[in-house]
N, C-alpha and C positions, 0 to 999 in steps of 0.2 A: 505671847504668841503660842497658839496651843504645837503641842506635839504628836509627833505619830508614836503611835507605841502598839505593841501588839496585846491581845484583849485575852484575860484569863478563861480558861477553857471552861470552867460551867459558865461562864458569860457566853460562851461560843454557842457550845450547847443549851443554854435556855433561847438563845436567839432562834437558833435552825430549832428546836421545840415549838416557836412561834408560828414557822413556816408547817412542820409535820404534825405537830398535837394541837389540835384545835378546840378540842373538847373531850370527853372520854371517850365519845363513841370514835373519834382518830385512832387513840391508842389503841382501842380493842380492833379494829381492824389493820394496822401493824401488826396487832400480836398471833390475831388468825391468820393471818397471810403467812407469819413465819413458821405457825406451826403445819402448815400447810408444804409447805416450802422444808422441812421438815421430813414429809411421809407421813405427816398422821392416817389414822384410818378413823380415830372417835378423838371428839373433840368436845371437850365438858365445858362450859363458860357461865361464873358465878357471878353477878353484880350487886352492888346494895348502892339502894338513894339513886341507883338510873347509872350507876357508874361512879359518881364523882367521892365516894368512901369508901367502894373497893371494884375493883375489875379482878376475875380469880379467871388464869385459860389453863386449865390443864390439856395436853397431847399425848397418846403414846406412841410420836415421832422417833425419830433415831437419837435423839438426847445430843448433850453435848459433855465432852471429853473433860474430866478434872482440871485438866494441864492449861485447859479454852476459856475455862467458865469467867474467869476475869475478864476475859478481850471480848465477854458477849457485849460488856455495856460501854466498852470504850466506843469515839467517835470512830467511823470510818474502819470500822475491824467489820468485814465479813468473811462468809465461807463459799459466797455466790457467784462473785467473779474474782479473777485475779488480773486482766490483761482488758487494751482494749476493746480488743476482739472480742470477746465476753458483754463487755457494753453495748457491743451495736445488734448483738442478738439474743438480748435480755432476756431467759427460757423461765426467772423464776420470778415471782408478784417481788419480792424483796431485792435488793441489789446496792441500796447504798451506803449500809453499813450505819446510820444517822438515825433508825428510829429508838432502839434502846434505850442508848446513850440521851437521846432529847426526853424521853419519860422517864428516865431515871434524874434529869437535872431538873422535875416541876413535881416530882413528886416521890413515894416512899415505895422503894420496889425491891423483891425478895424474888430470886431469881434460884430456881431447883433443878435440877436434873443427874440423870442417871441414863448411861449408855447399853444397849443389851451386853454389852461383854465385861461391864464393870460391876464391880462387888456391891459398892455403896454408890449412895446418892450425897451428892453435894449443892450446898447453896454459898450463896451470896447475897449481901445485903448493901442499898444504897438509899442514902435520905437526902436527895438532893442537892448529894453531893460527890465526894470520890468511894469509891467502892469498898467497902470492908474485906475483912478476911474470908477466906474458903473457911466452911466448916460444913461435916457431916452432918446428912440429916437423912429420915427415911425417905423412902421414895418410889414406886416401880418404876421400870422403864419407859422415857420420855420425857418431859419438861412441864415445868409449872410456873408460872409468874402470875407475881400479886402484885396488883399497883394499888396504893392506897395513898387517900388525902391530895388527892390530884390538886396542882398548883399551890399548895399547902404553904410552901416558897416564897410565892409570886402573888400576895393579893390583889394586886391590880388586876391581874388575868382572874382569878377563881371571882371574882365580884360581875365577869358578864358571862357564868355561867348561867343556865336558867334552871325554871325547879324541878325533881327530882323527876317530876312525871316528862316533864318535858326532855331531858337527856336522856331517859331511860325510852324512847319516843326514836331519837334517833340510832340510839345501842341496837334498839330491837330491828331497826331498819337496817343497820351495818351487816347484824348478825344475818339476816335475813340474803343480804345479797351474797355475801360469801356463801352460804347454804345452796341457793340456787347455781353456783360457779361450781360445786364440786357435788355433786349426787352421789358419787363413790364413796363420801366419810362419809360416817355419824355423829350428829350433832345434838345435844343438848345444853337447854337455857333455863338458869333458875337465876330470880329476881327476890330479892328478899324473902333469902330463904323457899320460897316457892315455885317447885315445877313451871314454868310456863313452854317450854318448847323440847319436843323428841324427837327428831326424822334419823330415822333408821338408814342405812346406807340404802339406794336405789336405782332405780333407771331417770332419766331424765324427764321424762315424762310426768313420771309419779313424784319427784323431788317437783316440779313447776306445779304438780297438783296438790300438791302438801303443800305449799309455802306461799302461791297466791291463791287458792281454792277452787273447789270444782266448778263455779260459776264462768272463772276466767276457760277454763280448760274447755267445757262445755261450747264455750262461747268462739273458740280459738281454730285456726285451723293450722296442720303441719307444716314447717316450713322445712326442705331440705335441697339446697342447691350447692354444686360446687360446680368451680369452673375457671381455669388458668390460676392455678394455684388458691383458690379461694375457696371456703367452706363454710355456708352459712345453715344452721340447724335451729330449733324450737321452734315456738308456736307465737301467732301474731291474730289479735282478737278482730271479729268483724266489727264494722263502723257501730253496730248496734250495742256494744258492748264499751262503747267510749265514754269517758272521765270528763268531768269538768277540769281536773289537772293533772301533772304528767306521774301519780304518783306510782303508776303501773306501767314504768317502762323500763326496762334492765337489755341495756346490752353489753354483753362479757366481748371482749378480744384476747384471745389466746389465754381465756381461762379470767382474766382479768377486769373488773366492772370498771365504765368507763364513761362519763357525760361527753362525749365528744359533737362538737358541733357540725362537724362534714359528716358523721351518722346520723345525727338527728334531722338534718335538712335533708336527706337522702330519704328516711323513711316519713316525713314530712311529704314532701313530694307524693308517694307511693299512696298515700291516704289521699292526697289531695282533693280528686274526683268525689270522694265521698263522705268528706268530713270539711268543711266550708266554713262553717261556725266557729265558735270558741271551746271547741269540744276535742279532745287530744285521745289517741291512740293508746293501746294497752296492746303490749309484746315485751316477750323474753326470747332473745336472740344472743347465739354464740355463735360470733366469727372466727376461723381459724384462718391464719396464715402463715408463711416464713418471718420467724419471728427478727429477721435482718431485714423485712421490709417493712417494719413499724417501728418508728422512737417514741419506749415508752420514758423515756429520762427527760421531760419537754417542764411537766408541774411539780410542785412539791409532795403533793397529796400522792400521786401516778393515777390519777383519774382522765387528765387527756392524753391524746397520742396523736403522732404524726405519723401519714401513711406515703410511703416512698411516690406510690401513682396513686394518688388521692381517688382522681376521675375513675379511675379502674375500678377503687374500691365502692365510688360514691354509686356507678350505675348499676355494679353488679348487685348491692346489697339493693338498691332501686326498683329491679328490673325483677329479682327475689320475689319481694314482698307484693309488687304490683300484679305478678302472674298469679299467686297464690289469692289475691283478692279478689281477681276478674274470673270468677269463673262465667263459664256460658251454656243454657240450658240447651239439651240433646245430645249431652256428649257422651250422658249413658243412661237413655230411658227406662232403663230395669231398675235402677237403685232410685226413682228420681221420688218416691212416694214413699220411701223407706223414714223411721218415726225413731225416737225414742219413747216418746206413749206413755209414761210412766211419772214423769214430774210434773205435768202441768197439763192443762185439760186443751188449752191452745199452747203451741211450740211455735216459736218464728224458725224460718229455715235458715240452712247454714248460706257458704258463698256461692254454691253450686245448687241446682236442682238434684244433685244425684248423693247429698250427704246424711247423714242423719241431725237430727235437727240440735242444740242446743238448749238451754234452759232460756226462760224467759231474759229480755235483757235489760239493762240496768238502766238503758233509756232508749224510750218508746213513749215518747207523746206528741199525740195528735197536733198540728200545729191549727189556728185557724185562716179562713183566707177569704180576702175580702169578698163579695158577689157582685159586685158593680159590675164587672166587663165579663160577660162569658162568651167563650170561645166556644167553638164547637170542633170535633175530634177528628184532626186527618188524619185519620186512620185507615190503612186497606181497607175495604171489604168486603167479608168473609161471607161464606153462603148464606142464603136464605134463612125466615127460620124454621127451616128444616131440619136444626142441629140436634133436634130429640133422636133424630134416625141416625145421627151419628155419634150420640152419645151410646144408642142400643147397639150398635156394632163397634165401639171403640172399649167402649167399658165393662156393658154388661156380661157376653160373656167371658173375659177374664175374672167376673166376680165369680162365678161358677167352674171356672177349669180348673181342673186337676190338676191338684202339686206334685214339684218334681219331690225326689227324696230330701231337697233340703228345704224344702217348705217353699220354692218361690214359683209362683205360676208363669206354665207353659209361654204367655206370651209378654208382653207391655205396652201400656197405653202408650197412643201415638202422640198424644200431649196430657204433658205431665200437670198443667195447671188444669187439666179438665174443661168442661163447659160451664157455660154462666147460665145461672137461676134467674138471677135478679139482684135487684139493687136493696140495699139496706141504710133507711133513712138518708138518700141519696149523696153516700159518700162512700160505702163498700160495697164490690161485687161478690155475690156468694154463689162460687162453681162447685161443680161436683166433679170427684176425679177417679179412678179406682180403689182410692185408699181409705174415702170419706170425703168431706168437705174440705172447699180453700178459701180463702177469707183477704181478700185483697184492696188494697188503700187504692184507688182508684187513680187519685190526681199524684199521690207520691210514685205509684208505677211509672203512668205514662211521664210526668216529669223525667225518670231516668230516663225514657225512652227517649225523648225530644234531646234530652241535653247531648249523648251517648251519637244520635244521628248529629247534630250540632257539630261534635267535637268533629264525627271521621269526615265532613264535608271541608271543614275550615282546615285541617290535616292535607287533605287533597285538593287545599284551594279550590275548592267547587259547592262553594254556600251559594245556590241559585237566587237570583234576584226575583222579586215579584210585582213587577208593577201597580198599584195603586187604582183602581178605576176613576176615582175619584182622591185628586192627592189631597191629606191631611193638615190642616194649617191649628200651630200649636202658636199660645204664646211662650216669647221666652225672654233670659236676661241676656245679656250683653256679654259674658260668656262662654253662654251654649251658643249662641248666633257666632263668636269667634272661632268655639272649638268646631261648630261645623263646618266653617269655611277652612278651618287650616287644615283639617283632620278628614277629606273626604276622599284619597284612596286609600285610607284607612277603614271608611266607613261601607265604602264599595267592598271591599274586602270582604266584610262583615256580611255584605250582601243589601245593603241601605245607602238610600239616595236622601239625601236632606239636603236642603237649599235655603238659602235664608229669602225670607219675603220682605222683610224690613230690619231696620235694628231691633225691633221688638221682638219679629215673630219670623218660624221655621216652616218649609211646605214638605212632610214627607211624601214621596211620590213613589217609593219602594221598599217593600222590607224584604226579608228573607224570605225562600218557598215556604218553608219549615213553619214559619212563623208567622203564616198570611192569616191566621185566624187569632191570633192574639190582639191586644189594646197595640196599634201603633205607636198611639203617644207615649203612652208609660215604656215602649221599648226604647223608642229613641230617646227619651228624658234618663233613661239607666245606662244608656251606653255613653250617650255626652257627659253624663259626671264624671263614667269612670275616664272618659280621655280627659276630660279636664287635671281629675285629682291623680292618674297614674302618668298621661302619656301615651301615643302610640304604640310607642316599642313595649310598653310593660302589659298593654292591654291584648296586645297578641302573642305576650310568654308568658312571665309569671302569674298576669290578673286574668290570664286567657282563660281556665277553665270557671274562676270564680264568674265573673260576665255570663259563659256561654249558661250558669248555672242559673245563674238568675233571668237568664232570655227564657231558658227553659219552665222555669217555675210560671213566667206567665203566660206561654202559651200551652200550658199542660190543665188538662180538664180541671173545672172548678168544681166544689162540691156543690151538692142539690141540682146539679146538670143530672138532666133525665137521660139515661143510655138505653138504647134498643139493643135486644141479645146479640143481634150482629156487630153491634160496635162494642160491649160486653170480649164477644168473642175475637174481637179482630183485635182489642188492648191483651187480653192471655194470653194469644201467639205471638205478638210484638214481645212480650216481657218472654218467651220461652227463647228466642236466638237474637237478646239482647245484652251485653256485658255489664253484668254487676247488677241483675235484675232484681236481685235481691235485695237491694236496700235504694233509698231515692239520694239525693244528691248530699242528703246534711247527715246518712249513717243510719237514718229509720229505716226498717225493717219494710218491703210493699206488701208480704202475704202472711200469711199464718195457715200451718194446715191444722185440722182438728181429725183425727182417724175415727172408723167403726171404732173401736174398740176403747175410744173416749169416749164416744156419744153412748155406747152400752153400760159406760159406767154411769156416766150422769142419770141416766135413768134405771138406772138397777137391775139392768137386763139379767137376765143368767143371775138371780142371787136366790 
C-alpha cells in the first residue's frame, strides 16, 4: 500500500520549474523582471545557442547584500512582499520568491552581486542542486546571473527544446516585450557573441518606435484616456495596417505584459466594424490601475490577470480604442489635406481627415467583385454639373492666398475630399482637392457608407422597410423556408418581409430602404444562413455587425458602374460626415491622396 511521504525539495523545485521555466526564453524574462524589480536603469543580456548554453543578465540595480546572497535561490525567499496585504496589491512583476530557486534546480547558475555601499562583490554557485559557498569575486555595482546548460538535469525536458534559432526566436521576443514595458532603461542584446539590439533609455513613443518600427508607428494613432481610476496610453494601428496573426499585439498592465482574454475580446470588439476577416489588429497599450483592483497571482507564468470590475475594465479599454478609430471627417477642415510627402508618392490617410498621412500599409489589395447584379447608388444628389464653379470658388483661390507666417493659408476648403474628375477604369474616382489629387476605391467608400447608415438605423430600431413592386420568388431548401417562418420578427426587424410560397420556395415582398437597389435574393439567402447557422439572438449582437457588413458590401456600387459627376460628388460628401470613412469594412484603406509636391516630383518640376 503506497505511502504519503513528503517529497525532496529539488524534487519540489524541479516540479514548480515545470510550471515557471518552460524554456529559456521563461528564465530570461524572471530574470529581467527581477532586475527590473531591482531599479535597474541599463540592462545588458548575453545568450548563446538561442538561450539554451547560456542566458548572461547583467543590471546595475541596487544588488543584493553578502549576508542575502544564499536566500536569493532558496524557495519562497523574497524581498517583495512580506504580508498578505502585500499580495493583494502586488506593486512589483516578481513576488513569489519560486523563480530562482526553479532555474537553479534545471540548470548551472552563478549568481554575482555587489551592493553600492559594499567593498566587494560576491557570488554563488548552484548545479542543480543545493547552493555552494559564498565567495568573492569582481564586480561593480548591481547583479549578474548566468544560467547555463538549461535542463542539463532533466533530459526528458531539454529533448522538447527546439533548435537554436527557434528559442533564440522566442528570447528575442521576451526581450522585446519587457523593452517596450520599461522605455526608462537601457537595453542591450548580444547573441552569439554578436550586437543585435541597443535602445537607449527613451520616451515611450520612441521605445514603441525602436522596438516595433516606424511602419507601425506611422500607421498608428495616439491612444490616451483615463477615467474612474483607469489609465490607458500608446498607440493602436489602423485596420489598414492589420496582420494575418496576433504577432503585433502587447498589452502591459501596471507595467506588466499580459495575454489576458477579457482585454483581447474588448479590443476585439473595438476593431470589429472594421476588421471582419481573418485579419487581427496591431497595438501597444499600457493600462494603469490600483494595483489592489487586479490579481496578478491567478498563472504560473503572471501572464493572466484578474480584474476586480472586469465590465468596467472591459468597456472603458473598449470605448478607448473605439473613439480613437472612428474619427469623422469636418472636425477640422484646416488640417484635413495636411501630407507627409516624403515616403511614398501615394500615402493612404490616417483615421481622421485632419491627420497626416502614414506610410503605405501592409495590406491594401483590391478585392474583386462579381458584376452579375448591379445596383445603382442611393445617394443624395448633389448640384448640377455645375461643380467647376464650385471648385473655382472653393479651391482655386486658396491655391493662390497668402500665407500666414507659419506657412498655412488664410482659409480651407469646404470639402476636404475635393471634387470629382472622373472615373478610372471604372473602379476609382479621381477628385481634386487644394492639396492635389484624391484617389478613392469607389465600392469600398460607399460600402462604409451603407454598412455605418445600416448600423445607426438597426441601433434606433428604424431600418425602414421597402416594399417590393413586384415581390421576388427564390427557390429554396427546407431550412431557409423554416428559418423564414420561425425567424420573421426577426426579419421584420432587419426590415425584410419573406414568406414562404411552398416548401420549396420563398416570396420576398420587402427589403430594407437602404438596400432597395441591391440583389434581393442574394440579401435574403445571406441573412437566412446566418439565422439558421447563429440564431436570432446572435444575429442581432455578436453576428450583428458581421451580417449588416455583408448587406452592406452588396448593396454598395459595383465596379465598371458608370458614375455621373454628381453622383461622383454626392459618394465624397457622404464619406466626408461618415464614421470610419477611412477604411471599408474588412480594414482597406477608401482613398489615397497624392500632393502638388509629389506630382512635381514625378515629373521633375523644379530640377
Amino acid at each position: 500500500m503506497p505511502t504519503i511521504q513528503f517529497l525532496p525539495d529539488l524534487l519540489i523545485s524541479q516540479i514548480a520549474a515545470g510550471e515557471v521555466v518552460e524554456r529559456p526564453a521563461s528564465a530570461l524574462k524572471e530574470l529581467l523582471e527581477n532586475s527590473l524589480d531591482a531599479g535597474a536603469t541599463e540592462i545588458r543580456v548575453h545568450l548563446e545557442l538561442g538561450g539554451t548554453q547560456l542566458i548572461r543578465v547583467a543590471d546595475n540595480g541596487v544588488g543584493i547584500n553578502q549576508t542575502q546572497l544564499n536566500l536569493a535561490l532558496a524557495r519562497h525567499a523574497t524581498s517583495k512582499i512580506t504580508s498578505l496585504e502585500d499580495l493583494e496589491r502586488v506593486a512589483s512583476l516578481g513576488f513569489r520568491g519560486e523563480a530562482l530557486a526553479s532555474i537553479a534546480s534545471v540548470a548551472r547558475v552563478r549568481l554575482a552581486s555587489r551592493t553600492q555601499a559594499a567593498a566587494h562583490a560576491f557570488e554563488i554557485r548552484a548545479d542543480g542542486a543545493t547552493p555552494g559557498e559564498l565567495q568573492p569575486t569582481a564586480l561593480a555595482a548591481g547583479t549578474t546571473i548566468e544560467v547555463r546548460d538549461m535542463f542539463f538535469n532533466t533530459p526528458a525536458r531539454r529533448k522538447f527544446l527546439k533548435s537554436a534559432a527557434t528559442e533564440y526566436a522566442h528570447c528575442d521576443e521576451t526581450f522585446r516585450r519587457i523593452a517596450l514595458a520599461r522605455p526608462d532603461v537601457t537595453f542591450s542584446l548580444h547573441h552569439n557573441d554578436r550586437a543585435v539590439q541597443h535602445w537607449r533609455a527613451h520616451s515611450m513613443a520612441e521605445r514603441i518606435a525602436a522596438v516595433l518600427g516606424a511602419d507601425f508607428t506611422h500607421a498608428a494613432v495616439d491612444i490616451a484616456e483615463i477615467a474612474a481610476g483607469l489609465s490607458l496610453h500608446g498607440m493602436s494601428a489602423l485596420p489598414a495596417y492589420s496582420r494575418a496573426n496576433r504577432d503585433a499585439q502587447y498589452v502591459f498592465v501596471n507595467g506588466r505584459y499580459v495575454r489576458d482574454k477579457l482585454l483581447a475580446h474588448a479590443l476585439r470588439q473595438a476593431y470589429r466594424d472594421v476588421l471582419h476577416n481573418d485579419r487581427h489588429p496591431a497595438y501597444c497599450l499600457f493600462l494603469t490601475l490600483d494595483p489592489a483592483t487586479v490579481d496578478v497571482n491567478v498563472h504560473p507564468a503572471k501572464t493572466e490577470v484578474r480584474f476586480r470590475d472586469s465590465r468596467a475594465v472591459h468597456q472603458f479599454l473598449y470605448h478607448a480604442i473605439n473613439k480613437a478609430l472612428a474619427g469623422r471627417a469636418g472636425d477640422n477642415p484646416a488640417a484635413h489635406a495636411q501630407l507627409s510627402g516624403e515616403q511614398h508618392y501615394a500615402t493612404p490617410p490616417t483615421n481622421t481627415f485632419g491627420n497626416s498621412a502614414p506610410t503605405q500599409p501592409a495590406y491594401n489589395v483590391r478585392p474583386t467583385y462579381s458584376p452579375s447584379y448591379q445596383a445603382s447608388m442611393p445617394l443624395g444628389v448633389a448640384q448640377p454639373a455645375g461643380f467647376y464653379d464650385l471648385m473655382t470658388r472653393d479651391i482655386a483661390p486658396l491655391q493662390s492666398a497668402p500665407a500666414t507666417p507659419t506657412g498655412d493659408a488664410i482659409d480651407a476648403p469646404a470639402h476636404p475630399l475635393g471634387y470629382a474628375i472622373g472615373q478610372v477604369h471604372g473602379i476609382y474616382i479621381l477628385a481634386q482637392n487644394q492639396t492635389g489629387l484624391v484617389l478613392v476605391d469607389m465600392h469600398a467608400a460607399h460600402e462604409r457608407i451603407m454598412y455605418e447608415r445600416l448600423k445607426t438605423a438597426l441601433d434606433h430600431q428604424a431600418i425602414a422597410s421597402q416594399p417590393l413592386l413586384i415581390p421576388v420568388a427564390i427557390t429554396a431548401d427546407a431550412l431557409d423556408v423554416a428559418a423564414a417562418t420561425e425567424h420573421v420578427d426577426t426579419l421584420a426587424a432587419m426590415g425584410f418581409e419573406i414568406a414562404p410560397l411552398s416548401p420549396t420556395s420563398l416570396a420576398i415582398r420587402a427589403v430594407p430602404q437602404l438596400l432597395q437597389n441591391a440583389d434581393p435574393a442574394q440579401l435574403a439567402r445571406d441573412l437566412l444562413h446566418e439565422l439558421r447557422e447563429s440564431g436570432a439572438s446572435r444575429v442581432l449582437t455578436e453576428q450583428r455587425n458581421a451580417l449588416l457588413g455583408t448587406l452592406a458590401c452588396h448593396s454598395a456600387v459595383r465596379a465598371n458602374r458608370q458614375l455621373s459627376i454628381t453622383e461622383m460628388n454626392a459618394l465624397l460628401r457622404d464619406m466626408e460626415t461618415t464614421e470610419r470613412a477611412n477604411q471599408c469594412n474588412h480594414g482597406r484603406p477608401t482613398w489615397f491622396q497624392i500632393s502638388l509636391a509629389e506630382l512635381d516630383k514625378m515629373f521633375m518640376r523644379g530640377k
